[in-house]
C-alpha positions as CSV (number, residue, x, y, z in Angstrom):
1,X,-0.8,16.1,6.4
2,X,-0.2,13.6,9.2
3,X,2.9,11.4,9.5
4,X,1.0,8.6,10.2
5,X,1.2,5.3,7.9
6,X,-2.0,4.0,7.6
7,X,-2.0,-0.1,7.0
8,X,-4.3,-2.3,5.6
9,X,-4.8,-5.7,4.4
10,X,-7.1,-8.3,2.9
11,X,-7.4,-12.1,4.6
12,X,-4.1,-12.9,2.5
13,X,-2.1,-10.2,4.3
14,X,-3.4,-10.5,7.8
15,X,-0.6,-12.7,9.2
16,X,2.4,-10.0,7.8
17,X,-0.2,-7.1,8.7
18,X,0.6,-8.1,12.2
19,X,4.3,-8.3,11.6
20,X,4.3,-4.9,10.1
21,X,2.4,-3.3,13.0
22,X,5.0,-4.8,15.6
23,X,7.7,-3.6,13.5
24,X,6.4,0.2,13.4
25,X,5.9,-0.3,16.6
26,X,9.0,-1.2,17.5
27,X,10.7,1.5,15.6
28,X,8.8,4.6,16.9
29,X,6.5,5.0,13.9
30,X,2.8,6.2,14.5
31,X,0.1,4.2,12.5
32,X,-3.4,3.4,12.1
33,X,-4.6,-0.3,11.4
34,X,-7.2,0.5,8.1
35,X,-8.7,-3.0,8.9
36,X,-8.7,-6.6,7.6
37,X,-7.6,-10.0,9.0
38,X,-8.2,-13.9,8.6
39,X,-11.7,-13.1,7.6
40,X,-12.2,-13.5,4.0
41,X,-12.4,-10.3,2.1
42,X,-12.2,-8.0,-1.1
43,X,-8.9,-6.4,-1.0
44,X,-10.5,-3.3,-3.2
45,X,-12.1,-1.7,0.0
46,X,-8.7,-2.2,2.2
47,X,-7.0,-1.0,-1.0
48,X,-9.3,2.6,-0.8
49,X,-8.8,3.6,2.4
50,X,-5.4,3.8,1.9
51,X,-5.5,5.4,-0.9
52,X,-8.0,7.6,-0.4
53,X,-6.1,9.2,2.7
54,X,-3.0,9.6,0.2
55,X,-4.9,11.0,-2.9
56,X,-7.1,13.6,0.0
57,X,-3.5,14.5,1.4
58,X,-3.8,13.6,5.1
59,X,-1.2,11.1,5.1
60,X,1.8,10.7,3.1
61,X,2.3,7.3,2.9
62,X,0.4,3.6,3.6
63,X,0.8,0.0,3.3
64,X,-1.1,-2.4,2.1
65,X,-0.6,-6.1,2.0
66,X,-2.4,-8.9,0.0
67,X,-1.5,-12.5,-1.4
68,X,0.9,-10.8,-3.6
69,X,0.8,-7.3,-3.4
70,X,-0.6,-7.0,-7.2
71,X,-4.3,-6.6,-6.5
72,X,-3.5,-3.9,-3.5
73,X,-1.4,-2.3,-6.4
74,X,-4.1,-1.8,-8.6
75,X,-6.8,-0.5,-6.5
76,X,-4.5,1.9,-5.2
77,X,-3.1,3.4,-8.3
78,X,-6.8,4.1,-9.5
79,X,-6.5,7.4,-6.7
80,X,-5.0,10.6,-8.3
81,X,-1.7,11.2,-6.7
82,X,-1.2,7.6,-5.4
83,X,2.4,5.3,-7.0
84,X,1.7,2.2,-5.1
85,X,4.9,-0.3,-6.3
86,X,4.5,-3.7,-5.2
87,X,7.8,-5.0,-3.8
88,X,9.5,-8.0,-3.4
89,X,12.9,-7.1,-2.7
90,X,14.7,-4.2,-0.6
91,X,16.8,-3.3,-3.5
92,X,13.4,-2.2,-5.2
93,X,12.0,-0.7,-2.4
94,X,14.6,1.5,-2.2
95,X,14.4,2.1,-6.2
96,X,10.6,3.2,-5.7
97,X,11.0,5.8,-3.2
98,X,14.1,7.1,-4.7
99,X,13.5,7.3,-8.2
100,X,9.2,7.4,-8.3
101,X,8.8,8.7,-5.0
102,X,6.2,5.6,-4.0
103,X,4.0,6.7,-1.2
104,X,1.8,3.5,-1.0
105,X,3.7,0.6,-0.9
106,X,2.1,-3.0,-1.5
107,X,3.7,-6.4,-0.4
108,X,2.3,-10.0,-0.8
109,X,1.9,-11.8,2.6
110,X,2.4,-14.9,0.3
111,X,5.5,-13.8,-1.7
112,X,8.3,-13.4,0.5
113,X,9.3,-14.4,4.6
114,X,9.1,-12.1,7.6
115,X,13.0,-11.2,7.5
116,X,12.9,-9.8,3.9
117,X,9.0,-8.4,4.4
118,X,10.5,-6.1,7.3
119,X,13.9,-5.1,5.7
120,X,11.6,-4.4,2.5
121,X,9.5,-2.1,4.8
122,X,12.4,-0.7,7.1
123,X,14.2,0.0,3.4
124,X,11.2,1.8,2.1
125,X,10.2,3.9,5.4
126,X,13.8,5.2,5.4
127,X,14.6,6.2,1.9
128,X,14.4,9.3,0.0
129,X,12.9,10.8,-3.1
130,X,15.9,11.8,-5.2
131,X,14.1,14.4,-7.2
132,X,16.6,15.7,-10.0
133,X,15.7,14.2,-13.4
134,X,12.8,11.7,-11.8
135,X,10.6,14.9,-11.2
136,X,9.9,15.1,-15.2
137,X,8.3,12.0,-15.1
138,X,6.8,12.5,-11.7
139,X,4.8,15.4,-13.0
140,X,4.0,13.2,-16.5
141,X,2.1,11.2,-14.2
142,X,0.3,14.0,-12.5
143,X,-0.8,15.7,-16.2
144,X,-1.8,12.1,-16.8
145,X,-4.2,12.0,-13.5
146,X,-5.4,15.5,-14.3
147,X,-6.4,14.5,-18.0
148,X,-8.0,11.0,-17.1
149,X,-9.4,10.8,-13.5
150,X,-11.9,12.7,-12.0
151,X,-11.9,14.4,-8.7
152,X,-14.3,12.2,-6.8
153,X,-12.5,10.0,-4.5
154,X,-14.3,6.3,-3.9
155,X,-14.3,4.9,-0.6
156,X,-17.0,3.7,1.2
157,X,-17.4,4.8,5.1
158,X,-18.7,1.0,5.9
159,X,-16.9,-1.9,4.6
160,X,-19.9,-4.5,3.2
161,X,-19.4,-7.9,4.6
162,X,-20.6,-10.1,2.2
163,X,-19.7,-13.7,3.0
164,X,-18.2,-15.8,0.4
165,X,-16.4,-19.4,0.3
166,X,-12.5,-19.3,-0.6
167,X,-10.4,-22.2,-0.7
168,X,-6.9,-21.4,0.3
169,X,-5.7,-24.3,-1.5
170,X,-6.7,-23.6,-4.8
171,X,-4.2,-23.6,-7.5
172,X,-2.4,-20.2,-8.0
Protein backbone atom coordinates (compact mmCIF):
# COMPACT_ATOMS: atom_id res chain seq x y z
CA UNK A 1 0.00 0.00 0.00
CA UNK A 2 1.46 3.25 -1.23
CA UNK A 3 1.36 6.56 0.79
CA UNK A 4 0.24 8.36 -1.93
CA UNK A 5 -3.10 10.41 -1.84
CA UNK A 6 -4.73 10.08 -4.95
CA UNK A 7 -7.05 13.36 -5.89
CA UNK A 8 -9.82 13.81 -7.93
CA UNK A 9 -12.44 16.11 -8.92
CA UNK A 10 -15.47 16.88 -11.12
CA UNK A 11 -15.76 20.44 -13.11
CA UNK A 12 -17.22 21.79 -9.55
CA UNK A 13 -13.99 21.00 -7.73
CA UNK A 14 -11.41 21.90 -10.26
CA UNK A 15 -10.61 25.33 -8.89
CA UNK A 16 -9.95 23.80 -5.00
CA UNK A 17 -8.42 20.64 -6.81
CA UNK A 18 -5.62 22.98 -7.68
CA UNK A 19 -5.47 24.49 -4.30
CA UNK A 20 -5.20 21.11 -2.73
CA UNK A 21 -2.41 19.92 -5.03
CA UNK A 22 -0.28 23.16 -4.11
CA UNK A 23 -0.94 22.57 -0.66
CA UNK A 24 0.42 18.76 -0.67
CA UNK A 25 2.90 20.01 -2.50
CA UNK A 26 3.94 22.37 -0.33
CA UNK A 27 3.81 20.20 2.68
CA UNK A 28 5.95 17.21 1.40
CA UNK A 29 3.09 14.92 0.52
CA UNK A 30 3.28 12.61 -2.62
CA UNK A 31 0.08 12.46 -4.77
CA UNK A 32 -1.37 11.59 -8.05
CA UNK A 33 -3.95 13.96 -9.79
CA UNK A 34 -6.95 11.11 -10.66
CA UNK A 35 -8.28 13.73 -13.31
CA UNK A 36 -10.95 16.35 -13.83
CA UNK A 37 -11.05 20.13 -14.35
CA UNK A 38 -13.34 23.00 -15.75
CA UNK A 39 -14.62 20.57 -18.29
CA UNK A 40 -17.94 19.47 -17.50
CA UNK A 41 -18.24 16.09 -16.09
CA UNK A 42 -19.87 13.12 -14.07
CA UNK A 43 -18.33 13.12 -10.73
CA UNK A 44 -19.20 9.15 -10.47
CA UNK A 45 -16.04 8.23 -12.63
CA UNK A 46 -13.67 10.80 -10.61
CA UNK A 47 -15.48 9.34 -7.52
CA UNK A 48 -14.15 5.41 -8.67
CA UNK A 49 -10.87 5.90 -9.06
CA UNK A 50 -10.41 6.94 -5.83
CA UNK A 51 -12.17 4.57 -4.49
CA UNK A 52 -11.34 1.89 -6.24
CA UNK A 53 -7.49 2.34 -5.28
CA UNK A 54 -8.77 2.42 -1.43
CA UNK A 55 -11.24 -0.61 -1.59
CA UNK A 56 -8.02 -2.64 -3.94
CA UNK A 57 -5.63 -1.54 -0.99
CA UNK A 58 -2.92 0.43 -2.94
CA UNK A 59 -3.49 3.61 -1.28
CA UNK A 60 -4.74 4.42 1.98
CA UNK A 61 -6.27 7.48 1.59
CA UNK A 62 -7.82 10.11 -1.46
CA UNK A 63 -9.59 13.23 -1.94
CA UNK A 64 -12.19 13.98 -3.89
CA UNK A 65 -13.87 17.36 -4.38
CA UNK A 66 -17.17 18.28 -6.06
CA UNK A 67 -19.86 21.23 -5.70
CA UNK A 68 -20.47 20.04 -2.29
CA UNK A 69 -18.71 17.04 -1.50
CA UNK A 70 -22.21 14.93 -1.28
CA UNK A 71 -22.23 13.38 -4.65
CA UNK A 72 -18.24 12.35 -4.32
CA UNK A 73 -19.53 10.95 -0.99
CA UNK A 74 -21.73 8.65 -2.34
CA UNK A 75 -19.95 7.20 -5.15
CA UNK A 76 -17.25 6.56 -2.97
CA UNK A 77 -18.99 4.76 -0.16
CA UNK A 78 -20.52 2.27 -2.79
CA UNK A 79 -16.51 0.52 -2.59
CA UNK A 80 -16.06 -2.13 0.21
CA UNK A 81 -13.79 -0.72 2.65
CA UNK A 82 -14.08 2.92 1.60
CA UNK A 83 -15.75 5.88 4.78
CA UNK A 84 -15.71 8.82 2.60
CA UNK A 85 -17.11 11.85 5.11
CA UNK A 86 -17.86 14.94 3.47
CA UNK A 87 -16.49 17.92 5.50
CA UNK A 88 -17.07 21.26 6.03
CA UNK A 89 -15.40 22.13 8.98
CA UNK A 90 -11.83 21.11 10.63
CA UNK A 91 -13.44 20.22 13.77
CA UNK A 92 -15.15 17.33 11.73
CA UNK A 93 -12.40 16.48 9.86
CA UNK A 94 -10.71 15.71 12.68
CA UNK A 95 -13.89 13.73 14.18
CA UNK A 96 -13.77 11.47 10.91
CA UNK A 97 -10.37 10.32 11.13
CA UNK A 98 -10.36 9.93 14.75
CA UNK A 99 -13.45 8.26 15.59
CA UNK A 100 -14.44 6.45 11.79
CA UNK A 101 -11.07 6.26 10.66
CA UNK A 102 -12.18 8.19 7.13
CA UNK A 103 -9.75 7.33 4.41
CA UNK A 104 -11.52 9.21 1.51
CA UNK A 105 -12.36 12.41 2.36
CA UNK A 106 -14.88 14.64 0.12
CA UNK A 107 -15.03 18.53 0.22
CA UNK A 108 -17.32 20.84 -1.89
CA UNK A 109 -15.34 23.38 -4.04
CA UNK A 110 -18.55 25.40 -3.60
CA UNK A 111 -19.15 25.11 0.16
CA UNK A 112 -16.50 26.67 1.94
CA UNK A 113 -13.11 29.34 1.07
CA UNK A 114 -9.56 28.36 0.41
CA UNK A 115 -8.38 29.10 4.15
CA UNK A 116 -10.94 26.63 5.77
CA UNK A 117 -10.64 24.04 2.54
CA UNK A 118 -6.79 23.69 3.46
CA UNK A 119 -6.96 23.65 7.27
CA UNK A 120 -9.96 21.06 6.70
CA UNK A 121 -7.38 19.04 4.60
CA UNK A 122 -4.12 19.80 6.69
CA UNK A 123 -6.59 18.74 9.90
CA UNK A 124 -7.55 15.49 8.23
CA UNK A 125 -4.00 14.42 6.68
CA UNK A 126 -2.58 14.88 10.18
CA UNK A 127 -4.98 13.16 12.44
CA UNK A 128 -5.23 9.78 13.92
CA UNK A 129 -7.59 6.86 14.18
CA UNK A 130 -8.25 6.48 17.89
CA UNK A 131 -9.26 2.90 17.75
CA UNK A 132 -10.54 1.87 21.33
CA UNK A 133 -14.35 1.61 21.48
CA UNK A 134 -14.73 3.05 17.61
CA UNK A 135 -13.29 -0.31 16.28
CA UNK A 136 -16.80 -2.15 17.21
CA UNK A 137 -18.46 -0.13 14.93
CA UNK A 138 -15.57 0.00 12.43
CA UNK A 139 -15.87 -3.75 11.96
CA UNK A 140 -20.02 -3.36 11.88
CA UNK A 141 -19.35 -1.65 8.84
CA UNK A 142 -17.03 -4.21 7.42
CA UNK A 143 -19.71 -7.43 8.25
CA UNK A 144 -22.06 -4.97 6.59
CA UNK A 145 -19.82 -4.75 3.23
CA UNK A 146 -19.14 -8.51 3.41
CA UNK A 147 -22.97 -9.31 3.64
CA UNK A 148 -24.23 -6.66 0.90
CA UNK A 149 -21.44 -5.89 -1.73
CA UNK A 150 -19.84 -7.98 -3.97
CA UNK A 151 -16.24 -8.32 -4.63
CA UNK A 152 -16.07 -6.76 -8.14
CA UNK A 153 -14.76 -3.39 -7.97
CA UNK A 154 -16.33 -0.82 -10.87
CA UNK A 155 -14.07 1.55 -12.50
CA UNK A 156 -13.62 2.05 -15.86
CA UNK A 157 -9.87 2.31 -17.41
CA UNK A 158 -11.20 5.19 -19.89
CA UNK A 159 -13.27 7.92 -18.64
CA UNK A 160 -16.30 8.39 -21.51
CA UNK A 161 -16.53 12.00 -22.49
CA UNK A 162 -19.90 12.56 -23.35
CA UNK A 163 -20.60 16.27 -23.80
CA UNK A 164 -23.45 17.78 -22.09
CA UNK A 165 -24.74 21.50 -21.48
CA UNK A 166 -24.66 22.69 -17.69
CA UNK A 167 -25.65 26.03 -16.56
CA UNK A 168 -23.58 27.10 -13.63
CA UNK A 169 -26.25 29.46 -12.76
CA UNK A 170 -28.95 27.32 -12.24
CA UNK A 171 -30.71 27.40 -8.94
CA UNK A 172 -29.30 25.13 -6.23
Amino acid sequence: MQDVIYVACDDSGAEAKGWILEYLDAHGYAWRDCGGDETPSRYPYYAAKVAAAVSRGEIRRGILICGSGIGMSIAANKFRGVRASVVTDDYSARLTRRHNDSNVLCLGGRMVGRWMLLRIVETWLTTDYDGGHHQGSLDLLAEMEAAMLPGAVWCPEEIPYEPFEWDPKQGL
